[in-house]
N, C-alpha and C positions, 0 to 999 in steps of 0.2 A: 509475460506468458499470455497469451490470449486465450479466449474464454472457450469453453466445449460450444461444439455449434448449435444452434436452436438457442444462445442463451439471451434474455436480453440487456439492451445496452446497460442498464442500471440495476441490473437482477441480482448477478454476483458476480465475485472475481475471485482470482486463487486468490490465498494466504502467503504474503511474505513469510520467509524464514523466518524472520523474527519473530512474527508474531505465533509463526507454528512453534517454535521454540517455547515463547517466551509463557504465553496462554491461550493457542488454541490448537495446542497440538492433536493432531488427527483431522483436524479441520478442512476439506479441502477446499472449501467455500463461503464466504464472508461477503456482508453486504458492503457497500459502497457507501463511505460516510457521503451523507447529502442527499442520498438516492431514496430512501426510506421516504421522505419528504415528500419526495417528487414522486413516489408511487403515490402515496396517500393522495394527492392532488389529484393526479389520473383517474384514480380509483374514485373520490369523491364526483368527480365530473362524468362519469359513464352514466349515458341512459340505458343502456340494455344490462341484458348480462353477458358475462365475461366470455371469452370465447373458449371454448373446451380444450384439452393439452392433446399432446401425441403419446398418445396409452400403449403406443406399439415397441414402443423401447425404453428403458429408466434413463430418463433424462436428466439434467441437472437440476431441472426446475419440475418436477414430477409431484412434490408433496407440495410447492405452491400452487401448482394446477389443482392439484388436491384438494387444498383447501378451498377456492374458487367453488368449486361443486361440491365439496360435502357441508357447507355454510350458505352458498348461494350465494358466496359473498362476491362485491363488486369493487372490494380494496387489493389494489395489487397488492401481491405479498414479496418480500425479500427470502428467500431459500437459503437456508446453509450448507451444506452435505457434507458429512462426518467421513471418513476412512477408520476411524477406530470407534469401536464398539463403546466403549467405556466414558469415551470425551462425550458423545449422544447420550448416553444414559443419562448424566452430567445436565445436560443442556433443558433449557426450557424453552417454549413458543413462546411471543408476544405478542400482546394485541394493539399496542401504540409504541411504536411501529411494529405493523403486522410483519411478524415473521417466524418461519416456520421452519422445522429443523426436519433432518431427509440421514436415512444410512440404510443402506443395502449390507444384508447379510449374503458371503458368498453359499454358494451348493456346497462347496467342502472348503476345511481351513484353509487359510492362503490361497484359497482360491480365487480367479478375478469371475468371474460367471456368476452373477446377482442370481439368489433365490428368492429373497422376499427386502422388499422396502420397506423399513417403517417411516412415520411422519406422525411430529410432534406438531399439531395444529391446532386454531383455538376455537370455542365454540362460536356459533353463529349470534345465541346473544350477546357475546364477551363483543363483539364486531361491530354490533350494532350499538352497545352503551357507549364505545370509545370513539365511533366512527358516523353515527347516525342509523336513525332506526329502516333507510331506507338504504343501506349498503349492506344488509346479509337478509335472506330468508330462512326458510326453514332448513332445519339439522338432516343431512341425510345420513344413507346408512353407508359404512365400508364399502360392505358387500356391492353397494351401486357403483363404487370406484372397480371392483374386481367386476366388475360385469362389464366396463368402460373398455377395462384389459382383455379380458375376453373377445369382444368384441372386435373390436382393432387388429386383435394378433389372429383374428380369422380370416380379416377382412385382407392385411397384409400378405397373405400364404401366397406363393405364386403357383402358377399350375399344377404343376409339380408337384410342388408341397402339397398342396388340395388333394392330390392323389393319393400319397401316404398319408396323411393323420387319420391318427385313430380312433375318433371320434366323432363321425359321418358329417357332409357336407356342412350342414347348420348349426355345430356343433351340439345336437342333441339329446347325446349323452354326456354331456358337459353339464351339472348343476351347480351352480353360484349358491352355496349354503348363507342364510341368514348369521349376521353377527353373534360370535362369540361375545357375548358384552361384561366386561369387569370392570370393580371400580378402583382401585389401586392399582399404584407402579411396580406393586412386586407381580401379581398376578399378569399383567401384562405383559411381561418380560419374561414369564417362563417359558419355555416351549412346550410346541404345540404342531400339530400336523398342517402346513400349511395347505396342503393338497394330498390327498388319498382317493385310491379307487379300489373301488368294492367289488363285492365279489358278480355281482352282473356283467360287471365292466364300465360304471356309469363312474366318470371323473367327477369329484367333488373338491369344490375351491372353496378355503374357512378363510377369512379373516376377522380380525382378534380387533376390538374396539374399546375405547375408554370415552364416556361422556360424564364430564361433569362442569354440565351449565352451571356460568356465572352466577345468574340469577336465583338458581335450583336452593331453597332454604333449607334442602339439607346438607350442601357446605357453606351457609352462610359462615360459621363460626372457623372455617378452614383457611388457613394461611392464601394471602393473595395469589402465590406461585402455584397452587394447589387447586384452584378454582378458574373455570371456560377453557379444561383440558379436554380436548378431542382427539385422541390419540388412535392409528392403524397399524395395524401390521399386514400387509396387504404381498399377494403374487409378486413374484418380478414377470415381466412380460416374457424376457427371455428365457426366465425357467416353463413360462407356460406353454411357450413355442418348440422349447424340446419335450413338451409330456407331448402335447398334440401332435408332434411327429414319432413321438416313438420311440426317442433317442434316450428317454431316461424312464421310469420308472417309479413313480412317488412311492 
């Protein structure tokens, strides 16, 4: 089966049956034995930084993009992306081999129309102890990936579209809310309004954050799996393309 397009050559592949059977069911995405490797090399040899993703639609590689900018990291990352809820909850980031896990919540159950992406990714210094202290920068925030989508899915609109949304040319009443920020997996995981709009009529985009740096000496004494989680729960583009046209209603 060949890969979703945009993906690249060594990024990911579907999941045999087997291995969807056997233990990675829900999975629809797995790295490439070898390929991990060969990113880390890539990623170790870049002099600039990385090039920014396509924020305009959930791509298959959306939460390694992710990472990229919210680390400033310069280590390619491997993506996994889940189809079931529960096998991600499951799952954990790593940071030798960098790789990052991705699952879209639909708008309604059994729905295929992504509402919100989350992304299991690791902290910028977790990046820099495993990888060298000049392959990540500074921690950004969620909200800068929701601003990235924003962005994009403005920038995308065609004339047309430009005409109907409802939320004027610049998207102006569109406000990017700073990070809900938690520090545990249960808190993260509850729901939450991903986007609401108030009573003005001014659209408000939340995304839900988990920081806990590697280094940070208040999970020194916390389990390794537990420590340089950078965790989002961020827009889906497409659900932000149907608020800006009108077509739904948060």
């Amino acid at each position: 089966m060949s890969a979703i397009r945009g993906t690249r050559p060594c990024g990911v592949r579907r999941a045999s049956a087997k291995l969807a059977a056997v233990s990675l069911a829900g999975v629809l995405a797995v790295a490439l034995p070898g390929c991990a490797a060969a990113s880390r090399a890539a990623g170790a040899a870049a002099t600039g930084p990385a090039r920014d993703g396509d924020w305009s639609t959930t791509t298959d590689h959306f939460c390694s993009d992710a990472q990229r900018v919210i680390a400033n990291s310069r280590v390619a990352a491997v993506n996994t992306v889940y189809t079931d809820r529960n096998a991600f909850v499951s799952s954990k980031a790593s940071a030798r081999p960098l790789e990052t896990r991705q699952y879209a919540a639909p708008e309604a159950p059994g729905g295929t129309r992504p509402k919100m992406v989350s992304c299991k990714m690791k902290t910028a210094d977790h990046i820099r102890t495993e990888h060298g202290a000049d392959q990540a920068g500074a921690d950004e925030s969620c909200a800068s990936l929701n601003q990235r989508t924003l962005d994009a899915v403005l920038a995308s609109l065609t004339r047309g579209e430009r005409r109907r949304q409802k939320f004027g040319g610049a998207g102006g009443r569109i406000v990017v809310d700073a990070d809900e920020v938690v520090d545990n997996g249960g808190d993260w995981l509850r729901p939450f309004a991903i986007a609401r709009l108030e009573t003005d009529g001014t659209l408000h985009l939340q995304a839900k954050g988990m920081n806990k740096g590697w280094l940070d000496p208040r999970y020194a004494s916390a389990e390794t799996k537990h420590r340089g989680v950078r965790y989002c729960h961020l827009v889906a583009p497409e659900y932000l393309r149907r608020l800006v046209l009108g077509e739904i209603v948060p």
